[in-house]
DSSP file (Angstrom, degrees, kcal/mol; ACC not computed):
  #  RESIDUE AA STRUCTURE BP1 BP2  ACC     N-H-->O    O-->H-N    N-H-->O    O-->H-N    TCO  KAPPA ALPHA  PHI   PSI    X-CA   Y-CA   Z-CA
    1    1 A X              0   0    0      0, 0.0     2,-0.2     0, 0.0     0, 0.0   0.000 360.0 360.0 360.0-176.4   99.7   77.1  114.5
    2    2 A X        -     0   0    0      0, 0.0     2,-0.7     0, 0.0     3,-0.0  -0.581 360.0-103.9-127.5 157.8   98.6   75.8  111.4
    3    3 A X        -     0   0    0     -2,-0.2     5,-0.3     1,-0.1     0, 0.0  -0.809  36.5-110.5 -98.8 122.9  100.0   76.8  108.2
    4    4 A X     >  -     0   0    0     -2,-0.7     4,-1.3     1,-0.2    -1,-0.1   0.430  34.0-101.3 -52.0 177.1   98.2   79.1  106.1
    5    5 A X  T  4 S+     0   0    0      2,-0.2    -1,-0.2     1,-0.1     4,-0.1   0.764 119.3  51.4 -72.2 -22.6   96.9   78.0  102.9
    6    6 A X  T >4 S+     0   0    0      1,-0.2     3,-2.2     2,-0.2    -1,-0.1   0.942 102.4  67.6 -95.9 -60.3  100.0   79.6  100.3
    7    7 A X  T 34 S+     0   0    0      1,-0.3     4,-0.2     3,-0.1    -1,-0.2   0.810  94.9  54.5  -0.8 -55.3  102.6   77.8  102.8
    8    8 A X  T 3< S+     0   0    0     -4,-1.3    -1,-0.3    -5,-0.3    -2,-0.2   0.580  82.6  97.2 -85.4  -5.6  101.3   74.5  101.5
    9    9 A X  S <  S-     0   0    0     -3,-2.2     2,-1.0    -4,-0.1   150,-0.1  -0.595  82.1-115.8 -78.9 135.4  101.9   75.1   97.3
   10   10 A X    >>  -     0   0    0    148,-0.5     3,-2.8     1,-0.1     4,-0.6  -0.738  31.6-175.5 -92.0  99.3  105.2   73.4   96.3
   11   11 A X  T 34 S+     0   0    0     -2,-1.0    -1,-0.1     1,-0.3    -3,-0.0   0.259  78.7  70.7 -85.9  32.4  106.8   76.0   95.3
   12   12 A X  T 34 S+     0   0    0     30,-0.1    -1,-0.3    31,-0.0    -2,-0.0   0.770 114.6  37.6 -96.7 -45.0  109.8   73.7   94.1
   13   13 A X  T <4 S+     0   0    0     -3,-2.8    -2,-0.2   145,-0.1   146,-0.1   0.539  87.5 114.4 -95.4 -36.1  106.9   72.9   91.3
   14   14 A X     <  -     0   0    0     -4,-0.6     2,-0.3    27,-0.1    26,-0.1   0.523  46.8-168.3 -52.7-176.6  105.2   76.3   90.8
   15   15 A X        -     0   0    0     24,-0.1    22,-0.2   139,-0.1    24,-0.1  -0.778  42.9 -75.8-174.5 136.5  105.8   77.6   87.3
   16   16 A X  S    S+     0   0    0     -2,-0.3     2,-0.2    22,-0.1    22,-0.2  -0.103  83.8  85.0 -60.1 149.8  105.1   81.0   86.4
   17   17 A X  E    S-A   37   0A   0     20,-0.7    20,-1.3    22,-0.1     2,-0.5  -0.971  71.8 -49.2 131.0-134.3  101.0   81.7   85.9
   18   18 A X  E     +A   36   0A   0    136,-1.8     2,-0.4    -2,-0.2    18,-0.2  -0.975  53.6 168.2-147.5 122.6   97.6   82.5   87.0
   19   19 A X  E     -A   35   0A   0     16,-1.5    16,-2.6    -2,-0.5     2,-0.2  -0.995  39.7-112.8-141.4 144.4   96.3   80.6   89.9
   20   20 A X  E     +A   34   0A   0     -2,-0.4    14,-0.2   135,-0.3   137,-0.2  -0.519  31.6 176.0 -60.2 119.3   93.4   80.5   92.4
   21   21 A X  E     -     0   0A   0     12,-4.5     2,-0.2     1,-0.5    -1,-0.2   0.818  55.9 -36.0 -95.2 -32.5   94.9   81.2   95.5
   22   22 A X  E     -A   33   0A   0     11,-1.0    11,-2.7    -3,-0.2    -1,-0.5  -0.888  45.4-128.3-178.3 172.1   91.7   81.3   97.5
   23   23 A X  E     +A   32   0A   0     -2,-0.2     2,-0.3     9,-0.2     9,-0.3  -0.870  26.4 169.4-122.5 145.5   88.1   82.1   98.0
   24   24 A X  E     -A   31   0A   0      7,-0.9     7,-1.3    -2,-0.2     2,-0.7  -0.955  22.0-140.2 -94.4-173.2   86.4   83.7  100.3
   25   25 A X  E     -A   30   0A   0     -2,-0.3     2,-0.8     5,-0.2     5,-0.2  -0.786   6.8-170.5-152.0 134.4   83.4   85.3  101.5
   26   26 A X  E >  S-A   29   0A   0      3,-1.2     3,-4.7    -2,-0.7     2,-2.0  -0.843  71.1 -51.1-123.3 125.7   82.3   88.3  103.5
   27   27 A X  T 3  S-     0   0    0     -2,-0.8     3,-0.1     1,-0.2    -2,-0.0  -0.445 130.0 -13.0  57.0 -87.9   79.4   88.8  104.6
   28   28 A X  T 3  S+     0   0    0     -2,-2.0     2,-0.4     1,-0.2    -1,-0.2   0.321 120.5  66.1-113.7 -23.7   77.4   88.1  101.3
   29   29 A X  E <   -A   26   0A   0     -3,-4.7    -3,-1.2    62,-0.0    -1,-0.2  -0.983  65.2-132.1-154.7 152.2   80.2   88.1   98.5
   30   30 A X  E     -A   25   0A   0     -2,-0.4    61,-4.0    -5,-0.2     2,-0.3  -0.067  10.1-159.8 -80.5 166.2   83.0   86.3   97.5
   31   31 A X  E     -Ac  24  91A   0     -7,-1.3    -7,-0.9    59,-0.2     2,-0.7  -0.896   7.5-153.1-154.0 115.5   86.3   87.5   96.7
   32   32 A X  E     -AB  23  89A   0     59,-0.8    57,-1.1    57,-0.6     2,-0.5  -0.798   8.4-156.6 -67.4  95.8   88.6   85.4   94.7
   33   33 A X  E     -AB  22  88A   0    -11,-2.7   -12,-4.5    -2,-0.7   -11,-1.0  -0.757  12.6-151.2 -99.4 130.4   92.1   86.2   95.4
   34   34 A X  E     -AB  20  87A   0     53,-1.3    53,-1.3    -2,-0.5     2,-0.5  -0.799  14.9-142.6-113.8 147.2   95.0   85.2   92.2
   35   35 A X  E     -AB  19  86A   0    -16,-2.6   -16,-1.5    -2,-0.4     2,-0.7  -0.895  16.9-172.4 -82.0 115.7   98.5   84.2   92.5
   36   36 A X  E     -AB  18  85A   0     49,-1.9    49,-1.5    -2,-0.5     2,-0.4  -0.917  13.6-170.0-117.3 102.4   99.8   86.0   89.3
   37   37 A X  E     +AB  17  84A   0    -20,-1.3   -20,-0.7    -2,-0.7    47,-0.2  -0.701  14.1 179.0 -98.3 145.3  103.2   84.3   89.8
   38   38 A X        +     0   0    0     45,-2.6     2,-0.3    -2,-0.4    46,-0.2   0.716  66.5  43.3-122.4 -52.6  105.8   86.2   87.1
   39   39 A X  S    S-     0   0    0     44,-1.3     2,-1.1   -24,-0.1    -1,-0.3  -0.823  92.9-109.7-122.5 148.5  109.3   84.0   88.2
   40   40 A X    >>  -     0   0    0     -2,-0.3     3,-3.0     5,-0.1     4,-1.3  -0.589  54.0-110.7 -83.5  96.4  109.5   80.5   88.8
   41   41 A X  T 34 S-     0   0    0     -2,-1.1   -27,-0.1     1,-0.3    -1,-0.1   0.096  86.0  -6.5 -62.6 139.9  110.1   80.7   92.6
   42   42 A X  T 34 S+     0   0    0      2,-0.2    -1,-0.3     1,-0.1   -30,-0.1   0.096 130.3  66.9  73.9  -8.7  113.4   79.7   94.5
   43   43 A X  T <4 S+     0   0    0     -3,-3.0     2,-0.3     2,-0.1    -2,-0.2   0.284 102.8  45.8-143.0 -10.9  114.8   78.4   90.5
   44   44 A X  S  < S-     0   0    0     -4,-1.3     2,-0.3    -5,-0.0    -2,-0.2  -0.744  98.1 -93.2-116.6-174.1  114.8   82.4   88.9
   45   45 A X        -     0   0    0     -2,-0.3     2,-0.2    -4,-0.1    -5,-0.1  -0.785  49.6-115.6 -86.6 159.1  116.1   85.7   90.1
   46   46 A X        -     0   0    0     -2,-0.3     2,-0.3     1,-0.1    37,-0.2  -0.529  36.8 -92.7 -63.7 147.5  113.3   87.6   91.9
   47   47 A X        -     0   0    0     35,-2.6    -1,-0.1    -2,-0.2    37,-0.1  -0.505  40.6-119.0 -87.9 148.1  112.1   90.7   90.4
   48   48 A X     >  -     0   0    0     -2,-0.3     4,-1.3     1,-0.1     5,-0.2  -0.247  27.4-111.9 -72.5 155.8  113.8   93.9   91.9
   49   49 A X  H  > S+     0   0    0      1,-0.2     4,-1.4     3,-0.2    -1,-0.1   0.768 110.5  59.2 -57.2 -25.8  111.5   96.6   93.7
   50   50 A X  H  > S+     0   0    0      2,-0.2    81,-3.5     3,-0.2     4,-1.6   0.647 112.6  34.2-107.6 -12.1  111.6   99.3   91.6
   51   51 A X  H  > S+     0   0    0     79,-0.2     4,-2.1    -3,-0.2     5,-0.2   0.714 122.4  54.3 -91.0 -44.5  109.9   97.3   87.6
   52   52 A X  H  X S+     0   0    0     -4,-1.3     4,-1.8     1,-0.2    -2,-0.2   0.958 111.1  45.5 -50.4 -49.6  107.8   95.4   90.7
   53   53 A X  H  X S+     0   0    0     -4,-1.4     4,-1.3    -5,-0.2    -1,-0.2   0.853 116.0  41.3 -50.2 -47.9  106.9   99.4   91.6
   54   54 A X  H  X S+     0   0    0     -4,-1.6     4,-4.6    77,-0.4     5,-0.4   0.947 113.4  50.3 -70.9 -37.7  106.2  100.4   88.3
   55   55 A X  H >X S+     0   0    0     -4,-2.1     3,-1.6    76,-0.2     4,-1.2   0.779 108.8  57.7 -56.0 -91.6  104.0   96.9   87.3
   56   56 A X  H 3X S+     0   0    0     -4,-1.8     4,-2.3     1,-0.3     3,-0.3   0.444 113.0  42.3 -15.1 -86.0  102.2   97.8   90.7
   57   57 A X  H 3X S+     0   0    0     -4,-1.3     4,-2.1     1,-0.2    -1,-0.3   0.811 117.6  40.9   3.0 -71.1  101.4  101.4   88.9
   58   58 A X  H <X S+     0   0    0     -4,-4.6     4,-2.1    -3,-1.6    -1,-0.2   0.956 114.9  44.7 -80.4 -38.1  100.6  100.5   85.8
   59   59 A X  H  X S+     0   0    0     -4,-1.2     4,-1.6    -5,-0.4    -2,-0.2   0.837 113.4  55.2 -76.1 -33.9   98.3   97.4   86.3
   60   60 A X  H  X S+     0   0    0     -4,-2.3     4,-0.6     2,-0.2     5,-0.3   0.954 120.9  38.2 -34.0 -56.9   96.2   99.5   89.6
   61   61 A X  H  < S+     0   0    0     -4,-2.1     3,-0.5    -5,-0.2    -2,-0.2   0.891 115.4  42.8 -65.1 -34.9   95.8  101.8   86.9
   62   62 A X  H >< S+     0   0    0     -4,-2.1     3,-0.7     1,-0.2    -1,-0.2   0.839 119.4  50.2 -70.7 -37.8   95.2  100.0   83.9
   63   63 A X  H 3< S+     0   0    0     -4,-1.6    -1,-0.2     1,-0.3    10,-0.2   0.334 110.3  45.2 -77.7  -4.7   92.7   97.4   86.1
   64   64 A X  T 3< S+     0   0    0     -4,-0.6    -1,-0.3    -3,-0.5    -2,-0.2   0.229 109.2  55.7-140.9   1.7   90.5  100.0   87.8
   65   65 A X  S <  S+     0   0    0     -3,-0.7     2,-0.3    -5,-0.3    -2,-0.2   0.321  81.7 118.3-107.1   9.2   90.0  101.8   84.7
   66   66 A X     >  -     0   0    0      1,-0.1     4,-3.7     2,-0.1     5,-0.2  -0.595  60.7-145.7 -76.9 128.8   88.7   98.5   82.9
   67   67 A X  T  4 S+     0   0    0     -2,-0.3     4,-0.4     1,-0.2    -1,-0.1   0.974  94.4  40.7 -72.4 -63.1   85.2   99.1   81.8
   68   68 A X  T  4 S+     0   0    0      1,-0.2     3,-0.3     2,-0.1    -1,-0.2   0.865 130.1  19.5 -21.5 -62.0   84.3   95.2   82.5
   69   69 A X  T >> S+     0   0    0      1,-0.2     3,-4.9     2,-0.1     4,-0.9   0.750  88.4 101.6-110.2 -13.9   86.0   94.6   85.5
   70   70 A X  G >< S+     0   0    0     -4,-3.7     3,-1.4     1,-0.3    -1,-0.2   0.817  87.7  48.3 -35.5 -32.4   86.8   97.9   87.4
   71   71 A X  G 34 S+     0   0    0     -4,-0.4    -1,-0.3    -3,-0.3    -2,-0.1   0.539 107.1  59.0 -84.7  18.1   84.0   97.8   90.0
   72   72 A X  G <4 S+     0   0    0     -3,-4.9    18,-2.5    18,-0.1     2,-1.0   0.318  82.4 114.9-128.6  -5.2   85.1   93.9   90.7
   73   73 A X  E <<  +D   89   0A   0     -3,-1.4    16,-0.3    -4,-0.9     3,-0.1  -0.568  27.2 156.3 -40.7  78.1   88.7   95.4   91.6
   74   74 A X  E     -     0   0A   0     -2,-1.0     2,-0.3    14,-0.9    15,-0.2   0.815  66.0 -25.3 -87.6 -20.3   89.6   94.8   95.5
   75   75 A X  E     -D   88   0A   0     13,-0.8    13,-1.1     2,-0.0    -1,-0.3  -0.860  41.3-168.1 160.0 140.8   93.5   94.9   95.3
   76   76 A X  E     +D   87   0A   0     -2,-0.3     2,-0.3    11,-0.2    11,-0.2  -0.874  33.1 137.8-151.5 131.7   96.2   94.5   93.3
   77   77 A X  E     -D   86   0A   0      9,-1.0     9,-2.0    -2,-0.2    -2,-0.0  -0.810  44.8 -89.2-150.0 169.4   99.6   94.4   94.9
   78   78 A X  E     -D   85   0A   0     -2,-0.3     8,-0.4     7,-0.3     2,-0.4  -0.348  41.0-112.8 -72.5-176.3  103.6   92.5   95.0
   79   79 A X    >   -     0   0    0      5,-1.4     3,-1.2     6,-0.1     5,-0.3  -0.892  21.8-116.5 -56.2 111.7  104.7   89.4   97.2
   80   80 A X  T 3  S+     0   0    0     -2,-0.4     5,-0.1     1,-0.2    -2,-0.0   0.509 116.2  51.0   7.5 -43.2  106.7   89.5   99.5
   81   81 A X  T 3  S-     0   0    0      3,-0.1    -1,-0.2   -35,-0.0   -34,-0.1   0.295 101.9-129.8-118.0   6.0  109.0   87.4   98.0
   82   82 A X  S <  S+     0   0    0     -3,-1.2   -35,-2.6     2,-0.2    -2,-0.1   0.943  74.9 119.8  52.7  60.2  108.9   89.5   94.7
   83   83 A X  S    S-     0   0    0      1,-0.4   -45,-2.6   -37,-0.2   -44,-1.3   0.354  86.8 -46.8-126.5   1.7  108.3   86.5   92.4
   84   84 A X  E     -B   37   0A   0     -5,-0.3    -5,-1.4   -47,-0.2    -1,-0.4  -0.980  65.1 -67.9-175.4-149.8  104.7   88.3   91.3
   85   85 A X  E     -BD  36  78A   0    -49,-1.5   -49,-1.9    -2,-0.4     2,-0.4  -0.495  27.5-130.5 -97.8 144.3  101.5   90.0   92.2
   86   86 A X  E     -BD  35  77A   0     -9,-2.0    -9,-1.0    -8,-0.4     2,-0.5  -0.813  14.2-163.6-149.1 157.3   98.6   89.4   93.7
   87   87 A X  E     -BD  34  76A   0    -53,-1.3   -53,-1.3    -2,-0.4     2,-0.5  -0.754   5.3-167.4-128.9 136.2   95.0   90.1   92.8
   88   88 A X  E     -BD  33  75A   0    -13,-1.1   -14,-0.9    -2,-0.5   -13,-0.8  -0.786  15.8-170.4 -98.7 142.8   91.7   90.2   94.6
   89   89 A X  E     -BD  32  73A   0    -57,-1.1   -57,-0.6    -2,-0.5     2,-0.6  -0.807  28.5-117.6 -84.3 147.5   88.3   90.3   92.8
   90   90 A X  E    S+B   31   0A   0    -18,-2.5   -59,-0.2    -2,-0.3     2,-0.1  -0.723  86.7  25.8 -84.9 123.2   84.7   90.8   93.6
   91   91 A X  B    S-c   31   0A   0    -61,-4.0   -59,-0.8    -2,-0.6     2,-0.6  -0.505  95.3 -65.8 127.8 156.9   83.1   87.6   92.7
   92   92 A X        +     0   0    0     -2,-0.1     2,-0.3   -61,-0.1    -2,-0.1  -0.960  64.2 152.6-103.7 125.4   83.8   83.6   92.3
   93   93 A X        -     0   0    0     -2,-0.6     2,-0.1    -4,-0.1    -4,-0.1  -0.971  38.1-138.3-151.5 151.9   86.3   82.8   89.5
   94   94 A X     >  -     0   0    0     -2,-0.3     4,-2.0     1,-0.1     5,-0.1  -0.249  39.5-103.4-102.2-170.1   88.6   80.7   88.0
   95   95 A X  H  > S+     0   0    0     60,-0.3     4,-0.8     1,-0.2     7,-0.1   0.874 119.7  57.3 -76.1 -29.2   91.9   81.5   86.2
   96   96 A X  H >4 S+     0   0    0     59,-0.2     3,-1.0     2,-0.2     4,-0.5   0.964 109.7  47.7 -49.3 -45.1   90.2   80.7   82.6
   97   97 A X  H 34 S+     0   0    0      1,-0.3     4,-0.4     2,-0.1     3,-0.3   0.964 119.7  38.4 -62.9 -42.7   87.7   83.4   83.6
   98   98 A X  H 3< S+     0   0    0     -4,-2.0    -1,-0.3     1,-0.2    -2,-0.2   0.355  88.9  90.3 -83.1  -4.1   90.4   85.7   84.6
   99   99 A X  S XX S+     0   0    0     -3,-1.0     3,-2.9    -4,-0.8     4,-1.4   0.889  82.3  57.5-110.8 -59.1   93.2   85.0   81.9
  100  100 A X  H 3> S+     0   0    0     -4,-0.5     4,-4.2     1,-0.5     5,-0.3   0.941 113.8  38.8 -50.0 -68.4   92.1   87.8   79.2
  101  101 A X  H 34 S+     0   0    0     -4,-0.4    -1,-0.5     1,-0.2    -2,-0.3   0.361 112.4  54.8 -67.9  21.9   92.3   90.5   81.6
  102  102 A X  H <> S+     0   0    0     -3,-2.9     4,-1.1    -7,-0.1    -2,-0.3   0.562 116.7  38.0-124.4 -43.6   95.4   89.0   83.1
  103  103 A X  H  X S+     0   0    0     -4,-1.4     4,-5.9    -3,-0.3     3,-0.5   0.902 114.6  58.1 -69.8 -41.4   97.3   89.0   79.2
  104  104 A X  H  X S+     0   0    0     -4,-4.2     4,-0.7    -5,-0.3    -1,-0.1   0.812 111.3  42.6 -81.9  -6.1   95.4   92.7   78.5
  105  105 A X  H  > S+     0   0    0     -5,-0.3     4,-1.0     2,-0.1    -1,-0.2   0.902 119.5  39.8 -76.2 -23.3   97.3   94.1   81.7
  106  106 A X  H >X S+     0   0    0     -4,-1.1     4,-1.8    -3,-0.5     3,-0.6   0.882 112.2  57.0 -94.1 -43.2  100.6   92.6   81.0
  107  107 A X  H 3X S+     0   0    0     -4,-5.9     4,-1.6     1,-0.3    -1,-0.2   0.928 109.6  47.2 -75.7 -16.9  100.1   93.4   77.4
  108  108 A X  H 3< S+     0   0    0     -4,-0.7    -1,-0.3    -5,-0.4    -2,-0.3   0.869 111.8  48.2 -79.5 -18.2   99.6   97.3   78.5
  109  109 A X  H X< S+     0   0    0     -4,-1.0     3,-1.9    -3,-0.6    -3,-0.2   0.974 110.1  50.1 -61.2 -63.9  102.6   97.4   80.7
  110  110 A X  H 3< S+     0   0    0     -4,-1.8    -2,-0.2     1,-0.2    -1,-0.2   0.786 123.2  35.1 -29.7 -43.8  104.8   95.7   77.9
  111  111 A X  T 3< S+     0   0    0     -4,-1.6     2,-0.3    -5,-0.2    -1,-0.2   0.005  88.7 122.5-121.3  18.2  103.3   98.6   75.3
  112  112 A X    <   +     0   0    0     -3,-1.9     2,-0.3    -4,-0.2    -3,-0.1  -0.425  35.2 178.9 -83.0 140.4  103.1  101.6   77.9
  113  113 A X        +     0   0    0     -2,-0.3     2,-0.2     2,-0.1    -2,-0.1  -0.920  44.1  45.8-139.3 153.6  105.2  104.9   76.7
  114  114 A X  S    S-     0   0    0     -2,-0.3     2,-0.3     3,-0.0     3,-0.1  -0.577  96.9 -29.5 101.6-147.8  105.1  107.9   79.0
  115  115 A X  S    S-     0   0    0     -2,-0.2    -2,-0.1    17,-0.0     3,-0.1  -0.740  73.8-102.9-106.6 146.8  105.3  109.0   82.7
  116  116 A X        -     0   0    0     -2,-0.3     2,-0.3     3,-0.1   -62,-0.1  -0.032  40.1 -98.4 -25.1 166.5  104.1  106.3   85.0
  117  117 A X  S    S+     0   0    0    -63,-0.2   -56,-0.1    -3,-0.1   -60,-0.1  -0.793 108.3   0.5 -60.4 147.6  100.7  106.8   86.5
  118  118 A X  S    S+     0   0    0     -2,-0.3     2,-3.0     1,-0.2     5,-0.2   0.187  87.6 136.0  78.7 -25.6  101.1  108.1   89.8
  119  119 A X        +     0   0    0      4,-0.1     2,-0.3     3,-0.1    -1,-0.2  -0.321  42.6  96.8 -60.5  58.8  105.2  108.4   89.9
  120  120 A X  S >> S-     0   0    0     -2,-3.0     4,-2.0     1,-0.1     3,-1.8  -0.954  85.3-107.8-157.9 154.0  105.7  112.1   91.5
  121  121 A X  T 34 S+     0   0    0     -2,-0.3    -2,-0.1     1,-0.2    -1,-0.1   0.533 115.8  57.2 -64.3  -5.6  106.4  112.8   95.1
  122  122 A X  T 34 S+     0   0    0      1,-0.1    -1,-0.2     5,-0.1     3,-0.1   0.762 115.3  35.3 -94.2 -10.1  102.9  114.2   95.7
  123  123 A X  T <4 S+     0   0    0     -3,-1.8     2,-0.3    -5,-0.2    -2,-0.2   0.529 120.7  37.6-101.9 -38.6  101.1  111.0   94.6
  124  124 A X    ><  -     0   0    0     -4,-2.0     3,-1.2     1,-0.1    -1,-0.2  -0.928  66.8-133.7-156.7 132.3  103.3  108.5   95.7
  125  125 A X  T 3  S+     0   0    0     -2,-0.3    -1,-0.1     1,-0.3     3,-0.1   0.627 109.5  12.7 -60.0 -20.0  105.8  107.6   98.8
  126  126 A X  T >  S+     0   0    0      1,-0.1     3,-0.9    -6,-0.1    -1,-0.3  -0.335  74.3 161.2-146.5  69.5  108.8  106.5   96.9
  127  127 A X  T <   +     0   0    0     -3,-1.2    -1,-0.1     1,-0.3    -2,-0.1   0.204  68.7  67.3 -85.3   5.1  107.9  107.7   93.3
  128  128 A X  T 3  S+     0   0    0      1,-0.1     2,-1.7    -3,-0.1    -1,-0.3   0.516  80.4  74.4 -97.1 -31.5  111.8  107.4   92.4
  129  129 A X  S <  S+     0   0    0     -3,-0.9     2,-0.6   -76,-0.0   -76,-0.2  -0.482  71.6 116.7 -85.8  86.7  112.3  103.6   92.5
  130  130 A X        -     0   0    0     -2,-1.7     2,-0.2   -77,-0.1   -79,-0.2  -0.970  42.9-169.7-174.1 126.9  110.5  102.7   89.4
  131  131 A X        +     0   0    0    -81,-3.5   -77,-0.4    -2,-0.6   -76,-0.2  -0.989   7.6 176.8-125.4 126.2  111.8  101.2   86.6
  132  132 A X  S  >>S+     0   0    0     -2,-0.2     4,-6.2     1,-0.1     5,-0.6   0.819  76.9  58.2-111.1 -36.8  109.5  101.3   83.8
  133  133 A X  T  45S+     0   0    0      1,-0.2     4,-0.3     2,-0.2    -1,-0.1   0.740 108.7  47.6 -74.6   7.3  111.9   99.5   80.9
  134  134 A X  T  >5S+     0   0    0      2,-0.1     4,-2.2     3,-0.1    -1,-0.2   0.680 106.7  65.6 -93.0 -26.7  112.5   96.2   83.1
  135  135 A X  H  >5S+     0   0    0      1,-0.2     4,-1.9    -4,-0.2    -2,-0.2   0.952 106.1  33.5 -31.3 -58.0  108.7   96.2   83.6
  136  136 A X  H  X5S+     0   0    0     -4,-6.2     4,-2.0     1,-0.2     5,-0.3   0.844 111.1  63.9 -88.6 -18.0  107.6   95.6   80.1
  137  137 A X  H  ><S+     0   0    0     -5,-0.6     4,-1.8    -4,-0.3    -1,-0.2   0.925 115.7  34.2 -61.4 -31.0  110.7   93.4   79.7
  138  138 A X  H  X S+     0   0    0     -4,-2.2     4,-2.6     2,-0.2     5,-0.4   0.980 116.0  53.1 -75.3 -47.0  108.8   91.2   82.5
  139  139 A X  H  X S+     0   0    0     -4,-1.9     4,-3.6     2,-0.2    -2,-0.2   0.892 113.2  45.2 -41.2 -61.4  105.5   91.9   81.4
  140  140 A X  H  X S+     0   0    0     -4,-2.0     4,-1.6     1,-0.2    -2,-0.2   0.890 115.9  47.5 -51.0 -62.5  106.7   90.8   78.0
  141  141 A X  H  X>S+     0   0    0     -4,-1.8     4,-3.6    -5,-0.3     5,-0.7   0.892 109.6  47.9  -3.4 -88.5  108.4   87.9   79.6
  142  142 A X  I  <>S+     0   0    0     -4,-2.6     5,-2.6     2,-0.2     4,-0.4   0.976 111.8  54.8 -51.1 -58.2  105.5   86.7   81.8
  143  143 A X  I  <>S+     0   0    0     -4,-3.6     5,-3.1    -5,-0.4     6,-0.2   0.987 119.1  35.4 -60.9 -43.4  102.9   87.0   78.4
  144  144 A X  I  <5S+     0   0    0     -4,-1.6    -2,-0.2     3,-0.2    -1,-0.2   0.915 122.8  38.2 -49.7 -53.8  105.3   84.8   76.5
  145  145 A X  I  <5S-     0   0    0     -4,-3.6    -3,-0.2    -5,-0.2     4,-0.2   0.929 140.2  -0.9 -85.3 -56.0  106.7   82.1   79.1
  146  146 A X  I   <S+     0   0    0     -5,-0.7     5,-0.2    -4,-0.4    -3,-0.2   0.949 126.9  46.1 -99.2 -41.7  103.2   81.8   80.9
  147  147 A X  I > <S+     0   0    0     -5,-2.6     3,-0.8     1,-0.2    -3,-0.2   0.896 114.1  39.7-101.2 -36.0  100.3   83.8   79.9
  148  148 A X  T 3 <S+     0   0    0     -5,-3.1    -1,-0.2    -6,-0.4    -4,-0.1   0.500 125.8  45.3 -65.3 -22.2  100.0   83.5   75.6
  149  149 A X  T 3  S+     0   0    0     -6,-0.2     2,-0.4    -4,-0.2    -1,-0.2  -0.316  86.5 165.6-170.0   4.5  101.1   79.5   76.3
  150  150 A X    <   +     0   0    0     -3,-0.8     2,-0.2    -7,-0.1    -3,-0.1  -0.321   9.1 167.2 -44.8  98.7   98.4   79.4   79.4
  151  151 A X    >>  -     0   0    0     -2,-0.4     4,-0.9    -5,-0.2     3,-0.6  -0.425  62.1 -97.2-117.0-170.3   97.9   75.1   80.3
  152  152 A X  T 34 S+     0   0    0      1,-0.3     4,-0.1     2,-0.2    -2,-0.1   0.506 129.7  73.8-108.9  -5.8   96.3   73.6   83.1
  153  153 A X  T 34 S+     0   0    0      2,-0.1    -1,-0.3     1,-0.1    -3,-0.1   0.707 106.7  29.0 -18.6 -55.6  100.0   73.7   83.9
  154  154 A X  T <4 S+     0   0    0     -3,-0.6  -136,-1.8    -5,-0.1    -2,-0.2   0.567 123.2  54.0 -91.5 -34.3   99.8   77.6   84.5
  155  155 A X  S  < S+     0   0    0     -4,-0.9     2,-0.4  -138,-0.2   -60,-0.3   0.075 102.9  47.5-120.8 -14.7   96.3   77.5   85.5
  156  156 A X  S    S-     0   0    0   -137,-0.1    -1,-0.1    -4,-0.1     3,-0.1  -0.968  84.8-115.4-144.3 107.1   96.1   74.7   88.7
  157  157 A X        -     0   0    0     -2,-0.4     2,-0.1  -137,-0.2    -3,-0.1  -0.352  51.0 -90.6 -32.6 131.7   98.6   74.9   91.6
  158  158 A X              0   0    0      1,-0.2  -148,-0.5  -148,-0.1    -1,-0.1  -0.346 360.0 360.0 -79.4 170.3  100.5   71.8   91.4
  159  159 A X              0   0    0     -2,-0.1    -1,-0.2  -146,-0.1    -2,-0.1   0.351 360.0 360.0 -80.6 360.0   99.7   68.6   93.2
């Protein structure tokens, strides 16, 4: 078998920031899926499950309540390998396009007070593994080291 298309980024190279991962289309419209890579993969720690749980939380919510872009929301979800996120859009775009709303989620996680969205056992299957103050410590993190400092570095998967 062939290897799928995120196989083939060197992630030896990667550097946290906002990348195209691919485009498709269904049926009639495209969907633009982004790498919002947070840790600089195999060369940081990976983020633990339970700030990855709350950033899940807080950016679904904050992202599907955005007057702009909510209806263009398909997904927003971890990695696997819990070095970020990733997020699907209605629509063809590039990381430029996307980079304002990608700083104004991180910058509401970073500045979020209160109970999670969605963090209670009737709402959510493991509403106890959530961490909300390593969240914004990443969020903050990730808007400094990548997203405030956004190059074609941050922006381009590397060669």
């Amino acid at each position: 078998m062939e290897k799928i298309a995120s196989f083939t980024i060197d992630h030896l190279k990667l550097l946290p920031g906002v990348y195209v991962s691919r485009q498709d289309t269904v049926g009639t419209e495209s969907l633009t899926t982004f790498d919002l890579r947070m840790t600089a993969p195999n060369r940081e720690p990976v983020m633990n499950t339970a700030e990855m749980h709350a950033i899940e939380h807080l950016a679904a919510t904050f992202l599907r309540n955005n007057p702009e872009w909510q209806d263009k929301i398909i997904y927003f979800g971890p990695m696997g390998c819990r070095t970020g996120f990733y997020l699907i859009l209605a629509g063809d775009y590039t990381s430029s396009d996307v980079l304002p709303l990608i700083i104004g989620t991180f910058e509401f996680i970073r500045d979020f007070e209160g109970d999670i969205p969605g963090a209670s056992a009737r709402d959510c299957g493991n509403y106890l593994d959530m961490n909300l103050p390593m969240a914004k410590y990443l969020a903050d993190r990730y808007l400094n080291n990548a997203l405030y400092c956004a190059d074609k570095n941050n922006l381009n998967y590397p060669e």
